[in-house]
C-alpha positions in Angstrom: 23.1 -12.3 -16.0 19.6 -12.4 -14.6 16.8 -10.1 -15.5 15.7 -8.1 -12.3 11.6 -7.6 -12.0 11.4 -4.8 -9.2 7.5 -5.2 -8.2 5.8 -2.3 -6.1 2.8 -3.5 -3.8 0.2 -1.1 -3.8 -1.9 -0.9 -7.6 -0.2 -4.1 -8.5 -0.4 -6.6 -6.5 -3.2 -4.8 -4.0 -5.4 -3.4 -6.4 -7.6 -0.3 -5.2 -9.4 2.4 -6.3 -12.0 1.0 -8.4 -15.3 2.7 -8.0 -18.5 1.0 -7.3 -19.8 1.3 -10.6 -16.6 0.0 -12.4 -16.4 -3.3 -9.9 -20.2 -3.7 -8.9 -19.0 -6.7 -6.2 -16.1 -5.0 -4.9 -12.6 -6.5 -5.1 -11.9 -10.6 -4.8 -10.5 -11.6 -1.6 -8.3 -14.4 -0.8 -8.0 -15.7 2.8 -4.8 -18.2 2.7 -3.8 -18.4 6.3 -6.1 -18.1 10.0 -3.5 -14.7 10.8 -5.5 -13.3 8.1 -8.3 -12.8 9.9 -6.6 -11.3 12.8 -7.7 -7.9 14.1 -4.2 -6.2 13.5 -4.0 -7.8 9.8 -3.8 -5.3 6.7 -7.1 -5.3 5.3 -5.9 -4.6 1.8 -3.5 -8.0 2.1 -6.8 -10.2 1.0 -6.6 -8.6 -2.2 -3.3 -10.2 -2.7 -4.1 -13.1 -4.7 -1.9 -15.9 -4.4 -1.8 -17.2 -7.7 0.5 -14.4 -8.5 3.2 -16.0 -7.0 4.3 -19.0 -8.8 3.4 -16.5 -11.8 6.0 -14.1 -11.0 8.3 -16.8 -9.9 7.7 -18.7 -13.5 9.7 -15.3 -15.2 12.2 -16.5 -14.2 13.8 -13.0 -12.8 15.5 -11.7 -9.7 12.7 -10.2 -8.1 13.3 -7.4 -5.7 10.8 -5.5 -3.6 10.3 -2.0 -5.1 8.0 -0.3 -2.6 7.2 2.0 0.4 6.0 -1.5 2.0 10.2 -2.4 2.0 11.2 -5.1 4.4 7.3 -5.7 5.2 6.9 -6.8 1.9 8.8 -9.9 3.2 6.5 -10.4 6.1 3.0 -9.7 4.9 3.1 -10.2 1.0 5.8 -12.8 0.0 4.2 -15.2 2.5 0.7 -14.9 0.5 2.2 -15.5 -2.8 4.1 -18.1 -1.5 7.1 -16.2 -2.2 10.8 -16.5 -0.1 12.2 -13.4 1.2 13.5 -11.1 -1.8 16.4 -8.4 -1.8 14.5 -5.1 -0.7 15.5 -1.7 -2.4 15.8 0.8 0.4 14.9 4.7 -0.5 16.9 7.7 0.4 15.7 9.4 3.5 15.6 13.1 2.2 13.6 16.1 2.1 15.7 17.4 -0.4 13.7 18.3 -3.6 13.2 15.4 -6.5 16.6 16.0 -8.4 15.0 15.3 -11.3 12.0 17.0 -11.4 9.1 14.7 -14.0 10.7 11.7 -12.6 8.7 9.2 -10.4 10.8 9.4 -7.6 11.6 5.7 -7.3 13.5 5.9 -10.6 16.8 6.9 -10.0 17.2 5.0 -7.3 16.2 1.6 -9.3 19.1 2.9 -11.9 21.1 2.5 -9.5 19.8 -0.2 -7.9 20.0 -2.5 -11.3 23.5 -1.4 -11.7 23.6 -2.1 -16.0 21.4 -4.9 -15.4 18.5 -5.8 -17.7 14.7 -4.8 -15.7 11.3 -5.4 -15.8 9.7 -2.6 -13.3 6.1 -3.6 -12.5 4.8 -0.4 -11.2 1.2 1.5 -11.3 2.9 4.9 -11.7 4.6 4.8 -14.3 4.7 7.5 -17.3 6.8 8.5 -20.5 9.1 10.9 -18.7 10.4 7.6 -16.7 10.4 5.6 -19.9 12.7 8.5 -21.9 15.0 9.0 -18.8 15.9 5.0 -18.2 16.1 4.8 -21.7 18.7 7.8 -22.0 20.7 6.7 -18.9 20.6 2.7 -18.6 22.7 0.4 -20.4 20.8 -2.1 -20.7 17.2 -3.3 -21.6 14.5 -2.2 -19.6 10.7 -2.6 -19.6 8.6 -0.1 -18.0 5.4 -1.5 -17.6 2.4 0.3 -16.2 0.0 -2.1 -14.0 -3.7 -0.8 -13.7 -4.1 0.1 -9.7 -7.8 -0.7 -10.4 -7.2 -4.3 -11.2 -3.9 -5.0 -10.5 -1.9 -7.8 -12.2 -3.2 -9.3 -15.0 -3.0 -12.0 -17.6 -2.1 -9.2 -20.4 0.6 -7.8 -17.8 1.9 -10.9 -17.4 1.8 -11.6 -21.2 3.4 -8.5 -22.0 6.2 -9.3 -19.0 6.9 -12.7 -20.9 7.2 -11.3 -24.5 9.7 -8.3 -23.5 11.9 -11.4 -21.9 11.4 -13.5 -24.9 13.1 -10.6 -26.6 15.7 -9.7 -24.6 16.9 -13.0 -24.2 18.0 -13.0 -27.7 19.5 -9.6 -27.4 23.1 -9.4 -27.5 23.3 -7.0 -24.6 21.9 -9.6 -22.2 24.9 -12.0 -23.0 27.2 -8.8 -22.8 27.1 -7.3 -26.4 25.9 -4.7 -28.1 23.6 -1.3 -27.5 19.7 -2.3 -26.8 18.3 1.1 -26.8 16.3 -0.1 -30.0 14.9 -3.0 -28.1 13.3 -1.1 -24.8 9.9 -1.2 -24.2 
């Protein structure tokens, strides 16, 4: 059974909101195709480094698009990381109030989405109350892991993406065993 990684776009892989003062020479930019330099591109796509691709790839995962960006993150990011077309997941339409109030509202719907399934979510806003609920109502392991908006993915998230799977690959619950609950991040 593969490991899932759902990856938002906006904080980590298109960082912003870094002030002046905490990046004196603004954020890197990477121009990998001519389109990019089109009048109707995103501006915030040149943040997107590239390198992040083969990266995220390397896990080893299912990776499935996790953000408001949802089948646009096929045609303006995964080309830049070099990435093929991933499985999107596709939010409720409702104006109904958050059901579960504390919640992000993305996570109920990645429950779901993962179906028992072992995750790594890669997200920039995260908190404890999300941690505490997919702990009390997934099955299996999952690592909530908080990416810095401000500089997006880095080598220490990736790090800490690569030792949670080192784990759970030699948890019983990932070959269909026993409860993990002691082994969530």
């Amino acid at each position: 059974m593969s490991t899932l990684l759902f990856l938002d776009v906006d904080g980590p892989l298109i960082p912003f909101g870094a002030s002046p003062r905490r990046l004196p020479d603004g954020y890197p930019t990477y121009r990998t195709t001519p389109s990019d330099l089109a009048a109707d591109a995103h501006p915030l796509l040149a943040r997107v480094n590239p390198a992040h691709g083969p990266r995220l790839a390397a896990l080893g995962c299912t990776l499935v698009w996790a953000t408001t960006w949802t089948d646009d993150a096929n045609d303006s990011v995964a080309p830049r990381l070099g990435l093929p077309a991933l499985p999107v997941v596709h939010w409720p339409d409702s104006d109904d109030p958050h059901p579960h109030p504390g919640l992000h509202w993305k996570t109920p719907s990645l429950i779901t989405w993962a179906a028992g399934r072992p995750f790594v979510w890669l997200d920039d806003e995260l908190t404890e109350a999300d941690r505490a609920w997919v702990s009390a109502t997934h099955p299996a392991p999952a690592l909530l892991h908080r990416v810095d908006a401000h500089h997006g993915l880095t080598e220490a998230d990736f790090a800490a993406v690569e030792e949670w799977l080192r784990e759970v690959e030699g948890s019983p619950i990932v070959s269909g065993g026993c409860d993990a609950r002691r082994r969530r991040a």
